[in-house]
N, C-alpha and C positions, 0 to 999 in steps of 0.2 A: 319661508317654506324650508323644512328642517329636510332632511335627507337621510337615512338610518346609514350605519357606515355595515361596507358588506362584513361580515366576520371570515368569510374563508372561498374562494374560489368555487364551485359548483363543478365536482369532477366525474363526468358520465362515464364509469364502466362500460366497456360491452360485455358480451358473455362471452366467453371463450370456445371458440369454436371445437368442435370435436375433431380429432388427427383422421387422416382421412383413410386411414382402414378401419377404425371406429366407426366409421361413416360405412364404409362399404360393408360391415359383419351387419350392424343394422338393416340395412337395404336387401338383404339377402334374400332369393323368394323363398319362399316356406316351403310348399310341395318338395322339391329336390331336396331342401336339405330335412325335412322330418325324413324322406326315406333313408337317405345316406345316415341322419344318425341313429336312425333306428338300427340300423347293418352294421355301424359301426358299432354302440353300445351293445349289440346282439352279438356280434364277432368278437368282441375282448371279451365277455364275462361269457364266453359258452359253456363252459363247463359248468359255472354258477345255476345258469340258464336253464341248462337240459335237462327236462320231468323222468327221462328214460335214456338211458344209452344207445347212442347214435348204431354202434355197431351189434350187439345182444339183440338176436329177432328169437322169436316166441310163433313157434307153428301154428299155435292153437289160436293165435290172435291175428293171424293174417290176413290179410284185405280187410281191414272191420272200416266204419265208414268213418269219416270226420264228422262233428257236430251238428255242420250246416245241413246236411244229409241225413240226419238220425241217428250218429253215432253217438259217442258216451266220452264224457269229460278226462277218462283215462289216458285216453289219447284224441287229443281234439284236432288235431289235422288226417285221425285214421293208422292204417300202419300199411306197409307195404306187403308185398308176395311171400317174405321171409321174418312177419310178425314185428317189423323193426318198427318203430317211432318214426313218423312221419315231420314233427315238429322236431323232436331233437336231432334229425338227420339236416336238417332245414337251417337250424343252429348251428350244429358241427358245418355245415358248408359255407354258410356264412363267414364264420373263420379263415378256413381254406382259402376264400375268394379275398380276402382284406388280406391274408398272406401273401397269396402269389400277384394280385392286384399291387400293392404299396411297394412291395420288394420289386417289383420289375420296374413299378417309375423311379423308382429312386435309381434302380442301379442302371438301366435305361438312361435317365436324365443327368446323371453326374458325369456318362462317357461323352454322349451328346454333346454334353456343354462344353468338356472339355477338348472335344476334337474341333466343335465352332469357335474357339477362342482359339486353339495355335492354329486353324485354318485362316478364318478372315483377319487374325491381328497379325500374323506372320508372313502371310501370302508368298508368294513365289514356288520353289516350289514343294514346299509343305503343303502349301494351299492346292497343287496338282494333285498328289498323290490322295491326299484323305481327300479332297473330292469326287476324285474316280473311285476310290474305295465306300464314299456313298453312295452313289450312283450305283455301283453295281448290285449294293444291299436292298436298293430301294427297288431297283428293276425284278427284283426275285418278288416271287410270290409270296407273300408273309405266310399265307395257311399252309399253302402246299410243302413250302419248307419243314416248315412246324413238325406235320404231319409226318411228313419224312425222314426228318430225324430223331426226334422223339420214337418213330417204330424202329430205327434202325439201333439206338441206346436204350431202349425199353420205359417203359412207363413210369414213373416217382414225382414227385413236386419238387425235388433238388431239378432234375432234367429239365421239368417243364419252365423254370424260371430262369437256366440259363439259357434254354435258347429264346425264351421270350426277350430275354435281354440283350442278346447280342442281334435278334430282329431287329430290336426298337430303336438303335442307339441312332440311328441312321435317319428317321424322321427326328429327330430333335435335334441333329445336325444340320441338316440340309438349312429348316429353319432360321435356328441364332446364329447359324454364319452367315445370313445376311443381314442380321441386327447388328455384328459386331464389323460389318464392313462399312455398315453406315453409321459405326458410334466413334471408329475410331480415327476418324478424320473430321471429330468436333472438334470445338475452341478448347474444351476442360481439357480433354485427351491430349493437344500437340502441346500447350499449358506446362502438361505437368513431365510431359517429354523433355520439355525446355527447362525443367526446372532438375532435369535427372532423375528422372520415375526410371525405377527398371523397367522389364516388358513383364517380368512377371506382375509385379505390382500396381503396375499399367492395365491388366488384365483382371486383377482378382477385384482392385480398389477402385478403380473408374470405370471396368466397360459391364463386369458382370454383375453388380448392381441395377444395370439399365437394360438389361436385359431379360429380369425376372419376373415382370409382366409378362413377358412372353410364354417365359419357361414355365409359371403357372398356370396358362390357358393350356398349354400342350399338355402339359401332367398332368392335368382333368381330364381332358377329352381322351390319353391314352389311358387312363386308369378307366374308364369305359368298353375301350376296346379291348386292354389285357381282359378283364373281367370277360367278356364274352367270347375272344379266343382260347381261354381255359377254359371257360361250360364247353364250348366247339368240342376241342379237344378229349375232352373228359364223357361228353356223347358219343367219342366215336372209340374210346375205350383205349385212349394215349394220353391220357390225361392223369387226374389223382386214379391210382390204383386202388380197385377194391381190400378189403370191405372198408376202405375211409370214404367216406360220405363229401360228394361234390354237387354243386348244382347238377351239372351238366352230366353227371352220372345219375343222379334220380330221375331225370327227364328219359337217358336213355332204358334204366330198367323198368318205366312206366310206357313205355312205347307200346308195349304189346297188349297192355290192360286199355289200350285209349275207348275202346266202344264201349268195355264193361266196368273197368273203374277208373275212370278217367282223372279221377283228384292227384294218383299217381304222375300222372304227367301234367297236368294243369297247374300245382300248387308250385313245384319248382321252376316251371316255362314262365307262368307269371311272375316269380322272383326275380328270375334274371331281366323280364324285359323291364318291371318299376326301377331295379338296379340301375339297369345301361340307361333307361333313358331320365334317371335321376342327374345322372352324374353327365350326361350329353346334354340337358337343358340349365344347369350350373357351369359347365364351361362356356357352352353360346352366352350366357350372364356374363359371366366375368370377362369373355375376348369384349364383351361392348362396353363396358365398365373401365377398363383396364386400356384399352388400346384407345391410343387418340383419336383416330382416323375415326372409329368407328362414334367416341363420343362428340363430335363435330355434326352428326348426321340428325 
């Protein structure tokens, strides 16, 4: 009995697994994010966008209906009280809200992060002092603040996003400073203590890396909440200053039309609520995605 001689080993590939935010962009639910990109892609290219200028109203064309209603292709969401463009005011606001939206988590989340890192990796009494100074931020009323100072420095989108920011820094502290009190007493962290890591670099290169899971679920779920404390705002006329075009300013100039043309206040109420709870059912995603605890369940 003859035996054929093998000619080369039999080497099974496997397929190479995809990196695992590769993995999490695929998994993404659809609903939240077509809306978010539609507001996004609608927010950067507004100007591209707008059929009609946001701010130019036209007397003779006031209150005309949107399409769904019987109106006319000219203006297919209608126009308001002042002949304005109902869609391209809708656009232009879209903008405004990815402005002061983006720019408050980011500058929100950069103080946040950076008061959680020399609080829980510094402790004593650094860790005293920006702890009471969170605390006391957190104990104030975020609206009512708002409200309050914004009326007392006057109405702009510069105003509204500093104090949005000096609000929020305080929820992203409280937070990752206790990410960073229970990262920095792992094995890698005393590790690389021992091996003469500064505390800065102890900080940028070992602990805040492992904390941006975190920082990602919070910057979703605030970029929700800025987003609907500017409509707040901007409803109650301490917000974008007219004639620039806000959500929460079209709802409120449509307030008085609700029994006779109500598309005025319906077409922007509805914006804001697919918004907020686009970008609230993307961050409950990704805190169960992202956080361990919750993927164990």
């Amino acid at each position: 009995m003859t035996t054929l001689p093998l000619e080369a080993d039999s080497v099974v590939l496997e397929p190479k697994k995809p990196n695992r935010w590769w993995r999490l962009l695929m998994d993404l639910p659809k609903f939240p994010m077509t809306i978010l990109m539609i507001v996004l892609v609608v927010g950067v290219f507004a100007p591209i966008l707008q059929p009609h200028s946001p701010t130019d109203g036209d007397l003779a064309a006031a209150l005309q209906e949107p399409v769904f209603t019987g109106g006319n292709w000219d203006h297919p969401l209608g126009t308001d009280e002042q002949g304005r463009d109902i869609l391209s005011r809708l656009i232009a606001g879209a903008r405004v809200s990815i402005l002061i939206g983006f720019s408050v988590v980011v500058g929100a989340g950069t103080i946040g992060v950076v008061i959680a890192l020399l609080s829980g990796f510094l402790g004593g009494w650094v860790d005293q002092v920006l702890s009471r100074l969170t605390d006391v931020l957190l104990s104030m009323p975020f609206l009512l603040v708002a409200i309050a100072v914004v009326g007392a420095v006057g109405p702009s989108v510069r105003n509204l996003m500093l104090i949005l920011i000096f609000m929020g820094w305080a929820a992203y502290a409280r937070v990752l400073r206790g990410e960073v009190l229970r990262i920095r007493n792992s094995d890698f962290v005393r590790l690389a203590r021992i091996n003469g890591a500064s505390p800065i670099r102890l900080m940028v290169l070992h602990i805040l890396p492992n904390i941006m899971n975190t920082l990602i679920v919070l910057a979703t779920l605030q970029l929700g909440t800025t987003i609907l404390t500017e409509a707040t705002l901007s409803f109650l006329g301490l917000g974008v200053p007219p004639p620039n075009p806000s959500w929460g300013g079209m709802l409120s100039d449509g307030r008085p039309y609700l029994t006779t043309n109500s598309w005025l206040a319906l077409i922007p109420g509805i914006t804001i609520m697919l918004t907020v709870l686009a970008v609230n059912l993307l961050g409950d995603w990704l805190r169960v995605r992202l956080d361990p605890r919750f993927r164990q369940l």
